[in-house]
Biopython code that builds the backbone (N, CA, C, O; Angstrom):
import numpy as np
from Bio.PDB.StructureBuilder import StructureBuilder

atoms = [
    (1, "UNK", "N", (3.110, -4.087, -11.615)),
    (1, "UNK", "CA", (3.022, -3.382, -12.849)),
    (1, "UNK", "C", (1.882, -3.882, -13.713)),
    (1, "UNK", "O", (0.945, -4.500, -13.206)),
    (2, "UNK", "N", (1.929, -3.696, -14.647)),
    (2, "UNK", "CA", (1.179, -4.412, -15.883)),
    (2, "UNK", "C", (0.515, -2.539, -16.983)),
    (2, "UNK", "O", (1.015, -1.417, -16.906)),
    (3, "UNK", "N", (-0.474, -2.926, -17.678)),
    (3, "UNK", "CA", (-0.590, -2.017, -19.087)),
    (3, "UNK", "C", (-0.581, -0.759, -18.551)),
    (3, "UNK", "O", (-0.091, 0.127, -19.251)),
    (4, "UNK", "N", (-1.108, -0.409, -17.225)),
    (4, "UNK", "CA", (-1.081, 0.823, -15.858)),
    (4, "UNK", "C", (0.159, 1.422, -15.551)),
    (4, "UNK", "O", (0.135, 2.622, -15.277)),
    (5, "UNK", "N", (1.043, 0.933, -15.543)),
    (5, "UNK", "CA", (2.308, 1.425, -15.140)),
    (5, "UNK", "C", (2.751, 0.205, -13.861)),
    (5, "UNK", "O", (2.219, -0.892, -13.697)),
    (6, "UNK", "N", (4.001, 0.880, -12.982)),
    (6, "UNK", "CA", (3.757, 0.386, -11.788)),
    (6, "UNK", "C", (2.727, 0.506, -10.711)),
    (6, "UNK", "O", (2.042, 1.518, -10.560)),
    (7, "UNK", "N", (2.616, -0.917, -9.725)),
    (7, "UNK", "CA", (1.178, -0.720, -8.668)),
    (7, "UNK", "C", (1.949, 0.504, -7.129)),
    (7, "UNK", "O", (1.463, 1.236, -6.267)),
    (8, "UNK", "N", (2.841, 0.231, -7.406)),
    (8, "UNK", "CA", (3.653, 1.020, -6.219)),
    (8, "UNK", "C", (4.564, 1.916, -6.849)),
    (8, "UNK", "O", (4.908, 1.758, -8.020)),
    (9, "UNK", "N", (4.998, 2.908, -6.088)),
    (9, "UNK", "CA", (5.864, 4.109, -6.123)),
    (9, "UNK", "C", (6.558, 4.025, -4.670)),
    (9, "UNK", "O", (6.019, 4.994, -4.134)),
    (10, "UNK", "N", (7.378, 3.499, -3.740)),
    (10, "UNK", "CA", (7.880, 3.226, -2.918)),
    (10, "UNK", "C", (8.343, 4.966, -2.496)),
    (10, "UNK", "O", (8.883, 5.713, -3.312)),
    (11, "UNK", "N", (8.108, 5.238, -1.529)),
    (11, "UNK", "CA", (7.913, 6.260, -1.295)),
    (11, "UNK", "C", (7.240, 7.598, -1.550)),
    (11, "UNK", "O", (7.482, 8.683, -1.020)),
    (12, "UNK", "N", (6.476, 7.332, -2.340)),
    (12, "UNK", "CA", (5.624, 8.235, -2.802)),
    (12, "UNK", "C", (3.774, 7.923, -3.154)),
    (12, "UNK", "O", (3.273, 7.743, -4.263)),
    (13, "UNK", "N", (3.324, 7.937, -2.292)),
    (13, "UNK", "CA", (1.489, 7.383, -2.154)),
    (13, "UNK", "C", (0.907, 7.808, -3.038)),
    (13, "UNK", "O", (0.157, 6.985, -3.564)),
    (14, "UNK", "N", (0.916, 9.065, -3.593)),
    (14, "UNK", "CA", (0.266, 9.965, -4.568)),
    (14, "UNK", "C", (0.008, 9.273, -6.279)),
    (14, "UNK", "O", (-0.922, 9.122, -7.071)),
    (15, "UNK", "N", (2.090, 8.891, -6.162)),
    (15, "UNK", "CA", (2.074, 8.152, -7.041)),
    (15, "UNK", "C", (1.633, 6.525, -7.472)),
    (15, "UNK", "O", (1.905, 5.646, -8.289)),
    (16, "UNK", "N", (1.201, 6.667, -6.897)),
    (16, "UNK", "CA", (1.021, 4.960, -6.640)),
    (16, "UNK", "C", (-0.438, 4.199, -6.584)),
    (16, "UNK", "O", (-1.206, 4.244, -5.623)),
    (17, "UNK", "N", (-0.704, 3.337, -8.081)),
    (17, "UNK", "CA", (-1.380, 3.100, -8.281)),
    (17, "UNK", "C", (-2.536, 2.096, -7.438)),
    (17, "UNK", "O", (-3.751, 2.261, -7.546)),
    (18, "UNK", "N", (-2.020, 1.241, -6.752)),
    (18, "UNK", "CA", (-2.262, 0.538, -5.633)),
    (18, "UNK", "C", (-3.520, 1.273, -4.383)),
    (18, "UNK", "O", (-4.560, 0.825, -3.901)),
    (19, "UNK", "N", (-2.786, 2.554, -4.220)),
    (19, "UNK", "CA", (-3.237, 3.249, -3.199)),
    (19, "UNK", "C", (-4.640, 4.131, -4.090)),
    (19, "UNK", "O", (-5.744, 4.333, -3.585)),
    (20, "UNK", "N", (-4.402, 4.364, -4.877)),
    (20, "UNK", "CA", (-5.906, 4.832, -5.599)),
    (20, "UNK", "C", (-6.745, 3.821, -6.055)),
    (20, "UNK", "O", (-7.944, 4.098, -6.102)),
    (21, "UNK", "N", (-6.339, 2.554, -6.451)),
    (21, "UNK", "CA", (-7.429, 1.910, -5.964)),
    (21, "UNK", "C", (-7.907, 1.425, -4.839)),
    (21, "UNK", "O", (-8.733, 0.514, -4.776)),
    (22, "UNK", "N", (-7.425, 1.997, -3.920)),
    (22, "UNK", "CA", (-7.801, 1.107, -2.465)),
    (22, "UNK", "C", (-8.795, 2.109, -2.183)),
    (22, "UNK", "O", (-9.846, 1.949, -1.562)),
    (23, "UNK", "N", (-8.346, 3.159, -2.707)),
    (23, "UNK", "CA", (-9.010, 4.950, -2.019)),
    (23, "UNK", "C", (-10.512, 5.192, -2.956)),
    (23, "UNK", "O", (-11.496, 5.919, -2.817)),
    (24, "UNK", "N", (-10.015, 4.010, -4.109)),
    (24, "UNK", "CA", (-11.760, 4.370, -5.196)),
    (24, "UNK", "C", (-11.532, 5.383, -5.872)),
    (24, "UNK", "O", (-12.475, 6.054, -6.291)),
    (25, "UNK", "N", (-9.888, 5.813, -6.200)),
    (25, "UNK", "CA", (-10.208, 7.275, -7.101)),
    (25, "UNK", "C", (-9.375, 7.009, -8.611)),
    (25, "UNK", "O", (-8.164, 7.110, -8.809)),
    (26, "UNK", "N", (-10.603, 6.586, -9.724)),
    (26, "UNK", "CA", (-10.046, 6.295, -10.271)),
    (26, "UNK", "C", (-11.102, 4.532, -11.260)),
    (26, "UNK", "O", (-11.957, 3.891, -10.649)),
    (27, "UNK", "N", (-10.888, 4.365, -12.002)),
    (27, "UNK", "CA", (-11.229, 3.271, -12.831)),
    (27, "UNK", "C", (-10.960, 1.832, -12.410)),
    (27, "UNK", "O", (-11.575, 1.009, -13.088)),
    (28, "UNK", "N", (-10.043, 1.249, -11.272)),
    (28, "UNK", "CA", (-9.241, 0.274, -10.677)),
    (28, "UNK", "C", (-9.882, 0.621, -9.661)),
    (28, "UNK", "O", (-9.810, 1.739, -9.152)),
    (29, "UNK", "N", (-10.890, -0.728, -9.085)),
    (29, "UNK", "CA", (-11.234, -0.335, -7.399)),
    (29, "UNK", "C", (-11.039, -1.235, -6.690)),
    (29, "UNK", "O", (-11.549, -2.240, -7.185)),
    (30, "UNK", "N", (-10.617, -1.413, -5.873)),
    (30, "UNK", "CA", (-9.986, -2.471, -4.905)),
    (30, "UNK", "C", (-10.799, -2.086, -3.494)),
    (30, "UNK", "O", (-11.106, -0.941, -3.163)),
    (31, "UNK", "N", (-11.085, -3.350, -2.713)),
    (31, "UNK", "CA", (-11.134, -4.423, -3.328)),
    (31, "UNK", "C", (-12.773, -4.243, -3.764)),
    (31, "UNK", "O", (-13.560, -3.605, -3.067)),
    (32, "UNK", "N", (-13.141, -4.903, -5.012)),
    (32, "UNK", "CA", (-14.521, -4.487, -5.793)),
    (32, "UNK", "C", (-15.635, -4.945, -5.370)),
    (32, "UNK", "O", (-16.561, -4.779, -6.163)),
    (33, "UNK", "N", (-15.921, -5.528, -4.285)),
    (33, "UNK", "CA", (-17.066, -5.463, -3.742)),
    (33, "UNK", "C", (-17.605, -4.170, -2.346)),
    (33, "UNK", "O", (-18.617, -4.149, -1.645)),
    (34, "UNK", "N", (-16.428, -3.249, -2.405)),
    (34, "UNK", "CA", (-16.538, -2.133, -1.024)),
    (34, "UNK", "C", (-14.792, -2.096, -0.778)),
    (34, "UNK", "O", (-13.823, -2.854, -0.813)),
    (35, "UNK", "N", (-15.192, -0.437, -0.469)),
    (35, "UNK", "CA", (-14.081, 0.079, 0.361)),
    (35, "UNK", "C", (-13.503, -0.560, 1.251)),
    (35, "UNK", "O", (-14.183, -1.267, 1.995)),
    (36, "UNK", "N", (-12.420, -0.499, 1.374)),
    (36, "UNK", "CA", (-12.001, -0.170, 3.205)),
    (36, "UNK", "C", (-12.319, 0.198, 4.109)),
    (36, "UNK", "O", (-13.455, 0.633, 3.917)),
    (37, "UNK", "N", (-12.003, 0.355, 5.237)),
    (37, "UNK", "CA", (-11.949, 1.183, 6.274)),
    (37, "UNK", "C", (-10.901, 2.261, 5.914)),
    (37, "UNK", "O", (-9.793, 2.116, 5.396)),
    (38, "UNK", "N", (-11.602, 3.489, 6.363)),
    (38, "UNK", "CA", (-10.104, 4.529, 6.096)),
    (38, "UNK", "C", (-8.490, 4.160, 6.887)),
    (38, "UNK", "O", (-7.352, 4.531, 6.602)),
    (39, "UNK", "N", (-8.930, 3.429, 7.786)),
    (39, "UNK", "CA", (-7.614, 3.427, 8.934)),
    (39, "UNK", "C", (-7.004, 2.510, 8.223)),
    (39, "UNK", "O", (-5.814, 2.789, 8.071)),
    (40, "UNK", "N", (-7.334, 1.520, 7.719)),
    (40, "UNK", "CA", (-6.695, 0.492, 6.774)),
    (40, "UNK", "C", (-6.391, 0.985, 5.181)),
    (40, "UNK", "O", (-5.858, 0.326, 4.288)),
    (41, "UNK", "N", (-6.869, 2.248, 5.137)),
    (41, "UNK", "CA", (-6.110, 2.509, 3.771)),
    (41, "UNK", "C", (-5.028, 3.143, 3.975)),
    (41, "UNK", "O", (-4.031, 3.083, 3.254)),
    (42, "UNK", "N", (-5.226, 4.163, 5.544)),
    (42, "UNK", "CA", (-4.026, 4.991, 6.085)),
    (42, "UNK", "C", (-2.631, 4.355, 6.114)),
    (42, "UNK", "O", (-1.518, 4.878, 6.050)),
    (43, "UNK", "N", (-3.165, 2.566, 6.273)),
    (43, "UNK", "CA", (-1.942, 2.015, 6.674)),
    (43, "UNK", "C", (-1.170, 1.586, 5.913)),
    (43, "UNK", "O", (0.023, 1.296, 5.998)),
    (44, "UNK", "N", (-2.263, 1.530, 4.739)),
    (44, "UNK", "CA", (-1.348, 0.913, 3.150)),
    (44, "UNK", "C", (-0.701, 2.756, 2.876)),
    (44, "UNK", "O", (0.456, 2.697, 2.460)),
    (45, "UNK", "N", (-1.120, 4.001, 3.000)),
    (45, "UNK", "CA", (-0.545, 5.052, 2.605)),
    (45, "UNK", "C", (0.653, 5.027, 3.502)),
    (45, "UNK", "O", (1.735, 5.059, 2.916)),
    (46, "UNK", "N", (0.673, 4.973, 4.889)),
    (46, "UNK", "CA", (1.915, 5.172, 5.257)),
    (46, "UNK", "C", (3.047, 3.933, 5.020)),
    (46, "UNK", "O", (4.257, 4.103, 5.168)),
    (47, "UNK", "N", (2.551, 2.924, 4.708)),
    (47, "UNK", "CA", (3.328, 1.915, 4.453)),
    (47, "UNK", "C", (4.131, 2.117, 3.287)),
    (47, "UNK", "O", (5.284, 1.687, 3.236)),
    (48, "UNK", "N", (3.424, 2.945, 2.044)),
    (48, "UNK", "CA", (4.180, 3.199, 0.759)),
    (48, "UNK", "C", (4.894, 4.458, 0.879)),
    (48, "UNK", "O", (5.697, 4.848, 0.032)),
    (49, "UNK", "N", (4.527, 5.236, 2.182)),
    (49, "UNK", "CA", (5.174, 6.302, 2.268)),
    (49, "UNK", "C", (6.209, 6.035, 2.968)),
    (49, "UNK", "O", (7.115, 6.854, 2.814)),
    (50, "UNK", "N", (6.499, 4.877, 3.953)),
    (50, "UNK", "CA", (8.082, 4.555, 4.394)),
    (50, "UNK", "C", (8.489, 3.811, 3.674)),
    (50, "UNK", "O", (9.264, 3.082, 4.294)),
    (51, "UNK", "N", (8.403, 3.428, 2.265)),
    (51, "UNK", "CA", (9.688, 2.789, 1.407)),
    (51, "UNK", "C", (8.461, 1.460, 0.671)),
    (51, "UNK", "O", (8.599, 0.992, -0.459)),
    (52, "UNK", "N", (7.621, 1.176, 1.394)),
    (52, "UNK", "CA", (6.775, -0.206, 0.906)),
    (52, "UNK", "C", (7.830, -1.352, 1.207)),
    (52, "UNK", "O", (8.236, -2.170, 0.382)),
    (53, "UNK", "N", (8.122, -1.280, 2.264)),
    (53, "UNK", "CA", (9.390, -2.700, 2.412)),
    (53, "UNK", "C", (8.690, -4.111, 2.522)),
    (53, "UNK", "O", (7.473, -3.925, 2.514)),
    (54, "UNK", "N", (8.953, -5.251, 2.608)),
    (54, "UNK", "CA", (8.511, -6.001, 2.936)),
    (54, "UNK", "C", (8.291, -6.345, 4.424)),
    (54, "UNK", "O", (9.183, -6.095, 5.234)),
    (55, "UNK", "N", (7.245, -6.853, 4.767)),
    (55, "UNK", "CA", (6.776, -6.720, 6.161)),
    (55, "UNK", "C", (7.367, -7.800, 6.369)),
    (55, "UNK", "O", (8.178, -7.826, 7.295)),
    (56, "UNK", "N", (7.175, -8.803, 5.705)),
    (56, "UNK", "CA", (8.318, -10.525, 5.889)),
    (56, "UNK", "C", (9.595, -10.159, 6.419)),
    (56, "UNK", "O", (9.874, -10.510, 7.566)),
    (57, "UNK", "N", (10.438, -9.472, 5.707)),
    (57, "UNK", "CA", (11.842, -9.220, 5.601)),
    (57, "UNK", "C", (12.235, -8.006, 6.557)),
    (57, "UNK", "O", (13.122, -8.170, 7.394)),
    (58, "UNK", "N", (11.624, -6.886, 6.440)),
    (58, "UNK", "CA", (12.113, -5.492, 6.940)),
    (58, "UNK", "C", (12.337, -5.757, 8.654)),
    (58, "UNK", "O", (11.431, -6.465, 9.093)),
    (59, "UNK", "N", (13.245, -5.382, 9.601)),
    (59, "UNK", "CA", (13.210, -5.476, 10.530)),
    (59, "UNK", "C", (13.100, -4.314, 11.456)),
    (59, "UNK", "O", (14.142, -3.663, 11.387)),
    (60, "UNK", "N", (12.152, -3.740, 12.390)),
    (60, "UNK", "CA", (11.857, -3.008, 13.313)),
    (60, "UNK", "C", (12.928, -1.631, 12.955)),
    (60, "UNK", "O", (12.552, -0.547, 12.508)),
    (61, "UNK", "N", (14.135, -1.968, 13.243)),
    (61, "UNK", "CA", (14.876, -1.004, 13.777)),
    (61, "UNK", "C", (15.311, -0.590, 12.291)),
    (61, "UNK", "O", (16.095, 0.356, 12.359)),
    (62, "UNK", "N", (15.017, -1.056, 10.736)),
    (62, "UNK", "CA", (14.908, -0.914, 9.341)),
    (62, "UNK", "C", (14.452, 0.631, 9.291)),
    (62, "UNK", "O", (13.505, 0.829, 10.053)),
    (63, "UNK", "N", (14.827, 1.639, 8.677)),
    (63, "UNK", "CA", (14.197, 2.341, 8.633)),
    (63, "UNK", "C", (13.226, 2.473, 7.007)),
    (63, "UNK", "O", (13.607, 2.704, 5.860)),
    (64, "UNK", "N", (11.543, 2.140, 7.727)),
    (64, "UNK", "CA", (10.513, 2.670, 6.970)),
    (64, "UNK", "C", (10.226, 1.208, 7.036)),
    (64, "UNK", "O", (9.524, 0.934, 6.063)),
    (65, "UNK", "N", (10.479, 0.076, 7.808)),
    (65, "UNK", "CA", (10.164, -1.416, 8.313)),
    (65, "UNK", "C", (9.679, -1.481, 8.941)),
    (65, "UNK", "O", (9.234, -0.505, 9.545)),
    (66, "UNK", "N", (9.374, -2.968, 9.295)),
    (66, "UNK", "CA", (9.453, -3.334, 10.899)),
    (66, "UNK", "C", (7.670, -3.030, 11.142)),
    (66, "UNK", "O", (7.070, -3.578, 12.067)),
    (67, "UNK", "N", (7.039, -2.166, 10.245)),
    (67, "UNK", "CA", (5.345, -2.427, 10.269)),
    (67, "UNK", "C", (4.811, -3.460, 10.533)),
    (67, "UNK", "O", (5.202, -4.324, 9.747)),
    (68, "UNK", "N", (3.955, -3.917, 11.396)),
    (68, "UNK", "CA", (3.424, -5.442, 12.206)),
    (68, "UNK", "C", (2.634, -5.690, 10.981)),
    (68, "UNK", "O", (1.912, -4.726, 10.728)),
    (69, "UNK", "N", (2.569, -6.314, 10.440)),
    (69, "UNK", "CA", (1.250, -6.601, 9.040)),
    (69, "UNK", "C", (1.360, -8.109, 8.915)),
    (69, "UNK", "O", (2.411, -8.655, 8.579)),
    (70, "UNK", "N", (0.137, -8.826, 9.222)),
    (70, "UNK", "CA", (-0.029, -10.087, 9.103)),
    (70, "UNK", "C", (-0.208, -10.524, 7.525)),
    (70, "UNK", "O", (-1.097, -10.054, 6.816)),
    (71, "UNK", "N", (0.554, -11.282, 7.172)),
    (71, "UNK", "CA", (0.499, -11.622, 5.465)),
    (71, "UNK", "C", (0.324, -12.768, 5.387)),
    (71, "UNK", "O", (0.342, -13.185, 4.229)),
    (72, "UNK", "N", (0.109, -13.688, 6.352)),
    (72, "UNK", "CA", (-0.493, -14.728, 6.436)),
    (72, "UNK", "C", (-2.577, -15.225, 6.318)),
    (72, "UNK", "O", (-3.048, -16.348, 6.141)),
    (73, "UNK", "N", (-3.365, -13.833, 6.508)),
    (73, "UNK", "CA", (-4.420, -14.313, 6.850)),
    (73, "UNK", "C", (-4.705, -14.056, 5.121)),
    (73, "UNK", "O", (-5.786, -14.368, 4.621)),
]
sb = StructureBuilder()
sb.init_structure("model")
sb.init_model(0)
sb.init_chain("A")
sb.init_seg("    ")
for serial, (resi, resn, name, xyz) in enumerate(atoms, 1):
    if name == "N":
        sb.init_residue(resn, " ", resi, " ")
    sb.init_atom(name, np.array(xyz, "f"), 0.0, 1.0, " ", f" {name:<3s}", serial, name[0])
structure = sb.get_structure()
């Protein structure tokens, strides 16, 4: 969250502030030295579009989980 609203809308990408800055649309650009790759923004969109679970916690058979996402590097 913060003066923006919330950074996520857990199920909903459109809404979700996070994902427009990743996408550059918008005043908030992430990350600010260059885009993404599209396939890596696809993955943050479908990720907020199955629930935004935690990739730590959510388990495989979770539905809208279980996404392989390294949160370690």
């Amino acid at each position: 969250g913060g003066d923006t609203g919330p950074a996520l809308a857990p199920g909903k990408p459109a809404d979700s502030l996070l994902l427009k800055s990743l996408k550059y649309d918008g005043d908030v650009r992430m990350p600010p030295k260059g885009k993404l790759p599209d396939a890596v923004v696809k993955d943050f969109e479908k990720w907020i579009a199955d629930g935004a679970h935690d990739p730590r916690t959510a388990s495989p058979d979770r539905k809208g989980g279980g996404a392989k996402i390294d949160v370690e590097k």
